[in-house]
N, C-alpha and C positions, 0 to 999 in steps of 0.2 A: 164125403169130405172133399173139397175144391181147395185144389191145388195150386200153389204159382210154378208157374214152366218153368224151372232153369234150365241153364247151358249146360254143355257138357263140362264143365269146368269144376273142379274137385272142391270139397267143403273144405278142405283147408283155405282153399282161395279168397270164400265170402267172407272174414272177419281179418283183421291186422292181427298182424304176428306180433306179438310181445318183445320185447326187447330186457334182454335179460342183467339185470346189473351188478356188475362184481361186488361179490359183499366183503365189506373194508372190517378189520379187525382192528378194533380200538383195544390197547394194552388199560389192563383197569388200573382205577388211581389209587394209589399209594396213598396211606393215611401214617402221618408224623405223628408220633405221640411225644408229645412236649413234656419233660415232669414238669410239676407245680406250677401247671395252667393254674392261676389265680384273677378271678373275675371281681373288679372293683367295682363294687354296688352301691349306688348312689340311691338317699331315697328318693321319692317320686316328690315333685311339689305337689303343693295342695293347691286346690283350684278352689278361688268362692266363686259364688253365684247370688248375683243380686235378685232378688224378690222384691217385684213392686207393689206395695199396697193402695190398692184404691180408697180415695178419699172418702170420708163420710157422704158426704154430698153426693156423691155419684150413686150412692148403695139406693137413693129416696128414690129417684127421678127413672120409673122405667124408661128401657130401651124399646124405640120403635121396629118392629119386623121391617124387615126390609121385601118391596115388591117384589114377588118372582113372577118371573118371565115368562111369558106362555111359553110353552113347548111345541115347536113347529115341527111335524113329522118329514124324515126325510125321503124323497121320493128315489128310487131304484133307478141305477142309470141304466137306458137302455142300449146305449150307441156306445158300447165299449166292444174289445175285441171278446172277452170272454161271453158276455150273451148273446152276441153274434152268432158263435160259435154252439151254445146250447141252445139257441133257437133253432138252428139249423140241424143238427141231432133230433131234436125233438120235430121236425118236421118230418127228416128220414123216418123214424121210429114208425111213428104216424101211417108214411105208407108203405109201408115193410106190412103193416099190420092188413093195412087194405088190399095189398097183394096176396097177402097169403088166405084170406077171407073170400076172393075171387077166384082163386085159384082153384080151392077147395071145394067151392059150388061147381066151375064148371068143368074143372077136368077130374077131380079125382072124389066126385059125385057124394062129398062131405062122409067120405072116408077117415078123414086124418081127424085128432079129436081135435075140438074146437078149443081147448084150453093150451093147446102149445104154444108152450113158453117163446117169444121169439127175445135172445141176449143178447144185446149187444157188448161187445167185449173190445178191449182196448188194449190185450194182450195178443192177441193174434195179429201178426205183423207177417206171417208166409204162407196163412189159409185164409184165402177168403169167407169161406165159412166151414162149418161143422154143424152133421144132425147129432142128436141123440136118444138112444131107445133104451125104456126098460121096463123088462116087466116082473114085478115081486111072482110071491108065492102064491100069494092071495088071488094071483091074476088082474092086480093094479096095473095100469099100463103107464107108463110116464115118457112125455115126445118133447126134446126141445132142439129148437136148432139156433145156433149161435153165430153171432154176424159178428166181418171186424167192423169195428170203427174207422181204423186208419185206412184201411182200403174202398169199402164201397162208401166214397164219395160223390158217387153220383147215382139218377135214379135208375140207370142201364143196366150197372153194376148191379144195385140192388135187386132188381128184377131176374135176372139172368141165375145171380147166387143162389136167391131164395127158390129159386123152380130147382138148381137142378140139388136141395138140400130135401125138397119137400117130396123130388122124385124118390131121394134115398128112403125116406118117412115112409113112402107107400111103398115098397118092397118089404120090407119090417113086417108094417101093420095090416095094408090092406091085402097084401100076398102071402104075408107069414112066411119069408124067407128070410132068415134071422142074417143067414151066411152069403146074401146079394152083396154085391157092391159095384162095380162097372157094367155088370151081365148082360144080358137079354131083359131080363125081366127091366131092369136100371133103363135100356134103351128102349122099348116099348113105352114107358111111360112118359121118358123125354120126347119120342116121336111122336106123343097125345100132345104133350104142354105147348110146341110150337107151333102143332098143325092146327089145333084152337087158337092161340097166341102168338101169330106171327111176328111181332113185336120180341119176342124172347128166343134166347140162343141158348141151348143146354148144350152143356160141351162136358166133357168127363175133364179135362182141364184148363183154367182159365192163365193167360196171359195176361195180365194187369200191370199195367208200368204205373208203378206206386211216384208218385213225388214227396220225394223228401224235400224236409225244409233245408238240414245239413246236411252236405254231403261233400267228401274228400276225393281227390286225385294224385292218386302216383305219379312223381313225377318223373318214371324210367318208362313202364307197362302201361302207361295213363286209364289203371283200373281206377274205378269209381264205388266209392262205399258210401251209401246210403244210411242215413239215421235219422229218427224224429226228436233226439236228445243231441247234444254234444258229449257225446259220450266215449270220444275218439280221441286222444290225446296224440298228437305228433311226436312231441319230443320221449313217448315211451313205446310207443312202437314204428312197423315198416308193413311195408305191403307184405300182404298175405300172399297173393302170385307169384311176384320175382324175388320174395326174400328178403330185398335189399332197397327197395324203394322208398321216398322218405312221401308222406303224406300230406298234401300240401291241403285247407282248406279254401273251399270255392265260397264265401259267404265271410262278406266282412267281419272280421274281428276286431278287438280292444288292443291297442298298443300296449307294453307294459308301461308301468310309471316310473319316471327316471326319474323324479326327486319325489322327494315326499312329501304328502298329504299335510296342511295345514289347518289346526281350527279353525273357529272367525271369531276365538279372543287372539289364539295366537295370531292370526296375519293383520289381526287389528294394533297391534302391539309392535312399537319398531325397533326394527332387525339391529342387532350390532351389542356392542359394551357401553353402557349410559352413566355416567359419570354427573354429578349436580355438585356445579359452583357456588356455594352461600357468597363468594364475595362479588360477583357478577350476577347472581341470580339465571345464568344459564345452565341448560342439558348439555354434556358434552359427549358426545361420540364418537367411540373409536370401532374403526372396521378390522 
């Protein structure tokens, strides 16, 4: 499993602190019993409804169908931010697969099975990746190893993760050391993957400076929290380090609305009290 470095700085520190709100005691309402509530029931009017009957004449003379329209297929936007965005995934994907297909042949001499699952997952936001091994009773063996999404955004990353994931695979599989994890045997196989692949860095832990899209600052400890949501509300909580620090975010927000929101029959519609003169024939307006 590949790790992000933290600081030495306590888990309480990484999330805001909650801010806790006196809970107010509303006294319950009082119910009046009135005697001889008596309810004056009016009937309902009755409503007609007119029925048009069509004339004789119309019943002869069919109605001509009316032309329909071809149907013009619509064609898929390409230049938006969303497919931007799963193009680019799907190019990762791509060679995540070609990596670990190369890898396989040359360093760890198609060892690892060829059906491993490689997932991409978009809930890992503090490991860059995770293998996984297992094998039934049967002697079924199942190998997957799971990539973040939000982190390896580039193909460096990608590279670097996926060796030192596929080095954990070959401890498991090809050594049968079920109980490996940073060892000797973990570092003999990383010292194969870069001395074939100089290009790739196996580290037992990665430092990856993630960018968020949002991210807040204390403004006492000027801590910074990071998030790919707005999922950070100021006015309910404080910095998680100093206690007491209020949240400030770095990334333009929405002002609130100080008046209100109007339709467009209401703002079509003028404002005021409209008064109509039958002896002048004018609108009269009072503000």
């Amino acid at each position: 499993m590949a790790h992000l470095s933290e600081s030495d700085e306590p888990p309480s520190a990484r999330t805001p602190l909650r801010i806790r709100k006196k809970a107010v005691h509303k006294p319950p309402n009082k119910i009046l019993d009135t005697p001889n509530n008596t309810v004056n029931e009016q009937p309902l009017a009755s409503k007609t409804r007119q029925v048009r009957v069509p004339s004789p004449g119309s019943l002869d003379t069919p109605s001509t169908p009316l032309a329909q329209r071809p149907s013009v297929e619509k064609t898929p936007r390409t230049n938006t931010k969303k497919s931007r965005l799963q193009a680019e995934l799907q190019r990762r994907q791509k060679y995540a697969q070609q990596i670990f297909t190369e890898l396989n042949n040359s360093v760890f001499e198609k060892g690892l099975p060829e059906n491993t699952k490689l997932d991409w997952s978009k809930r890992l936001r503090t490991t860059a990746g995770k293998a996984k091994y297992h094998r039934s009773r049967d002697g079924v063996t199942t190998t997957e190893i799971e990539l973040a999404e939000k982190i390896l955004d580039c193909d460096e990353r990608i590279r670097n993760t996926l060796s030192h994931e596929m080095c954990h695979l070959a401890t498991w599989v090809i050594d049968g050391k079920v109980t490996e994890h940073h060892g000797k045997l973990f570092k003999a196989w990383a010292s194969r993957v870069m001395k074939i692949h100089p290009d790739i860095d196996v580290s037992i832990k990665h430092n990856y400076e993630i960018s968020y899209p949002f991210e807040w600052e204390c403004e006492l400890c000027s801590k910074v929290y990071g998030r790919f949501s707005k999922s950070i509300q100021p006015d309910e909580c404080v910095c998680g380090a100093c206690k007491t620090g209020k949240l400030i975010p770095l990334f333009p927000t929405k002002r609130p609305a100080t008046t209100n929101k109007l339709s467009r029959m209401a703002a079509a519609r003028p404002q005021g009290k409209h008064n109509y003169s039958p002896r002048t024939g004018d609108m009269l307006t009072r503000y």
